[in-house]
C-alpha positions in Angstrom: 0.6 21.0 -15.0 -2.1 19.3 -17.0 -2.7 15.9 -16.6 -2.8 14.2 -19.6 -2.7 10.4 -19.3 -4.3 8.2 -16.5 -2.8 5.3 -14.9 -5.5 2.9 -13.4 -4.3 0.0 -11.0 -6.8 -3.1 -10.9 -6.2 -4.2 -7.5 -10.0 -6.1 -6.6 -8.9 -9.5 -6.9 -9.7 -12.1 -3.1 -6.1 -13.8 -4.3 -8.3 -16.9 -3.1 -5.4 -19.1 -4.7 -2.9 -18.1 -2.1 -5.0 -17.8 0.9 -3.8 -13.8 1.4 -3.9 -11.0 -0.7 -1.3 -11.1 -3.3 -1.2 -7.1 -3.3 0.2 -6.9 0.2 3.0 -9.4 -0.5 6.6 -8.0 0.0 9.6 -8.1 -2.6 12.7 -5.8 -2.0 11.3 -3.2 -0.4 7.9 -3.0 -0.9 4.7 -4.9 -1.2 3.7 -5.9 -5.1 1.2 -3.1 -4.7 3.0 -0.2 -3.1 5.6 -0.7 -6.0 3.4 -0.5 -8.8 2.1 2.6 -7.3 5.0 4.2 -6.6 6.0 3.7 -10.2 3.0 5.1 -11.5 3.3 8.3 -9.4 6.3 9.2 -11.3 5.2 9.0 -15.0 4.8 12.6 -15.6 1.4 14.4 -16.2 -0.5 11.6 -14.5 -3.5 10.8 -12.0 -2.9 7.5 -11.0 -6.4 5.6 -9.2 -5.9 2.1 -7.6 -9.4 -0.1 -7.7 -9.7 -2.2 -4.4 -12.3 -4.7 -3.9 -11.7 -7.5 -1.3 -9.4 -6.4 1.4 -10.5 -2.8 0.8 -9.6 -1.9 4.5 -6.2 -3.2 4.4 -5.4 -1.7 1.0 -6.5 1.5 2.4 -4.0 1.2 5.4 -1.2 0.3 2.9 -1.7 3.3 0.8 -2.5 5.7 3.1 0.7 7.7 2.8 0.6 7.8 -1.5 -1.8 10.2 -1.9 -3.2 8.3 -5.0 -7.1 8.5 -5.2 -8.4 5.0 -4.4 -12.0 3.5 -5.4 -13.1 0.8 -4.1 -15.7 -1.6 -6.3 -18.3 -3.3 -4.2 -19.1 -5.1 -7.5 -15.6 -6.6 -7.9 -16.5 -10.5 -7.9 -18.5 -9.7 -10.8 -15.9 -9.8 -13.5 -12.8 -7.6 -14.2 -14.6 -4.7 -16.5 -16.5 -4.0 -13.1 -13.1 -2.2 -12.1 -12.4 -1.2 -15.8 -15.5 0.7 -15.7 -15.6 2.0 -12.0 -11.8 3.5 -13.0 -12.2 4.6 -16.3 -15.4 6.9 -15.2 -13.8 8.1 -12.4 -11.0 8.9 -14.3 -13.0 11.2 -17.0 -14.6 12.4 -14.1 -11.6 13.8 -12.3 -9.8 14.8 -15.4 -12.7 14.9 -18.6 -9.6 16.2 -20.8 -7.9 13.1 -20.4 -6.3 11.9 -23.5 -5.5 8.0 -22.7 -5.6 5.8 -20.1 -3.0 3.2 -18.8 -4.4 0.2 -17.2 -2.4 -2.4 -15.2 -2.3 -4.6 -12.5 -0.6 -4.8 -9.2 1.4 -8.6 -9.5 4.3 -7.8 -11.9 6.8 -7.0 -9.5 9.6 -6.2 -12.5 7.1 -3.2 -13.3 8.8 0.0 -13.4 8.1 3.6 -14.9 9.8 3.2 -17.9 7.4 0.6 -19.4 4.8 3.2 -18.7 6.7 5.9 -20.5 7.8 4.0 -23.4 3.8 2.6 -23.6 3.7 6.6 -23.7 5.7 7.5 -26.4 5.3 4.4 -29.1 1.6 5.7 -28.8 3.0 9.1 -29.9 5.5 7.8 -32.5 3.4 5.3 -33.8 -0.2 7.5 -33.7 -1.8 4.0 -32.9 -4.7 4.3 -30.5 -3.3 1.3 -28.6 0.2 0.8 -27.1 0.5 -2.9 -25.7 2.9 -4.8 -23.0 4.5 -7.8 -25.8 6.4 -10.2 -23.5 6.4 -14.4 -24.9 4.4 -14.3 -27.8 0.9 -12.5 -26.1 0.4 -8.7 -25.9 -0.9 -8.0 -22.3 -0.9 -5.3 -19.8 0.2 -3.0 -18.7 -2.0 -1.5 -21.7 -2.8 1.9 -23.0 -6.0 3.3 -24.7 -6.3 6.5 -26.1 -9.8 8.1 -25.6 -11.2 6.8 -28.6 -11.6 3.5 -26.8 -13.0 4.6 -24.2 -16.6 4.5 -25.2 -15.6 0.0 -25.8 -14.1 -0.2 -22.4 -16.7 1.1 -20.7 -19.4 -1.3 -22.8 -17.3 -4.1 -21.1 -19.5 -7.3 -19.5 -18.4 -9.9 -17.1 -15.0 -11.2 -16.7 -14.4 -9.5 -20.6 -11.0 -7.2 -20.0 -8.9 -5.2 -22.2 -7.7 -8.1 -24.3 -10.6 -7.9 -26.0 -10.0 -4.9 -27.7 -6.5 -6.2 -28.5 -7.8 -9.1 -30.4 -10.4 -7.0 -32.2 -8.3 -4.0 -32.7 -4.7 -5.4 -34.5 -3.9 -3.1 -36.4 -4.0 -0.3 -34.2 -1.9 -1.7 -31.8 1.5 -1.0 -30.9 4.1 -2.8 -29.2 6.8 -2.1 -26.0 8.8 -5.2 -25.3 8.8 -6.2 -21.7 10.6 -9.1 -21.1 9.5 -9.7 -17.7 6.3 -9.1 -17.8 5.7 -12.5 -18.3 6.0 -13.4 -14.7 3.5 -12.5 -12.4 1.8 -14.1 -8.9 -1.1 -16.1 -9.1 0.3 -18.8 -7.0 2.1 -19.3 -4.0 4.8 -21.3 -6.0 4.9 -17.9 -8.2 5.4 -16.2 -5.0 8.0 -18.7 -3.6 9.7 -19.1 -6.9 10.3 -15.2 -7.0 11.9 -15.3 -3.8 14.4 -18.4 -4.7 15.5 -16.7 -8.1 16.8 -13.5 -6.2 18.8 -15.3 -4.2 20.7 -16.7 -6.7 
């Protein structure tokens, strides 16, 4: 089966604001990593890379068993289009008939396959070269580029990320609703706030 579409999982962060690495935290079954990477492995005609950074020992033990290809960025504190670029050309190097890439992170723990899929086809409906997370009021990730942009995010400097193309590129963006995007784990009141609302 060719593999059309690449899923790349930025996963470098130090999570300095929590004092532990926000990828190995657990909800439901899984740490917030493990579960965005076992929702990328089923979006069909995939390769699916995970870029580690700090903690690259302990995010090799946790995936182990996935079979996903992981690549580590010694330049992670550098700026997220470090890992953007360290993905994307190992992507087109893997797979240099790649058609688009997804890029997302690993601290949405509402992300499931579908969002990827429908990212998917309102790219294919809509022939826009950009298919876009929409959740209160900001588009955000996850995000998809066809290969046109690919050349841009690669050109990335710094701490610049893929909402830079989003803001220069409008009108060639489309839009997936996903309400709960919106909440993520940057803080260990995210974290603990997470855990109260599933209780209720």
């Amino acid at each position: 089966m060719e593999e059309t579409t690449g899923i790349i999982i930025l996963a470098a962060g130090n999570s300095s604001r929590l004092g532990q690495p926000k990828q190995l935290l657990e909800y439901k079954e899984f740490t917030l990593l493990r579960n965005v990477v076992l929702q990328a492995k089923l979006v069909p005609k995939s390769t699916v890379l995970v870029v580690t950074g700090a903690y690259k020992e302990m995010m090799d033990m946790e995936l182990a068993d996935t079979a996903v290809k992981i690549i580590n960025n010694p330049n992670w504190e550098t700026g997220m289009s470090s890992s953007i670029t360290i993905g994307l050309e190992t992507l087109c190097a893997i797979n240099p008939k790649v058609k688009s890439c997804i890029f997302t992170v690993c601290d949405q723990p509402f992300l499931k396959t579908n969002i990827f899929n429908e990212l998917l086809e309102e790219q294919s409906i809509t022939g826009k070269g950009i298919a876009a997370s929409a959740y209160v009021g900001i588009l955000g990730v996850p995000v998809l580029f066809t290969s046109h942009y690919f050349e841009e995010l690669l050109n990335l400097k710094g701490n610049e990320g893929a909402k830079k193309l989003l803001q220069h590129y409008k009108n060639d963006v489309a839009e997936v609703s996903f309400e709960k995007g919106s909440i993520d784990i940057d803080t260990i009141e995210d974290y603990n706030r997470l855990l109260r609302q599933d209780k209720i």
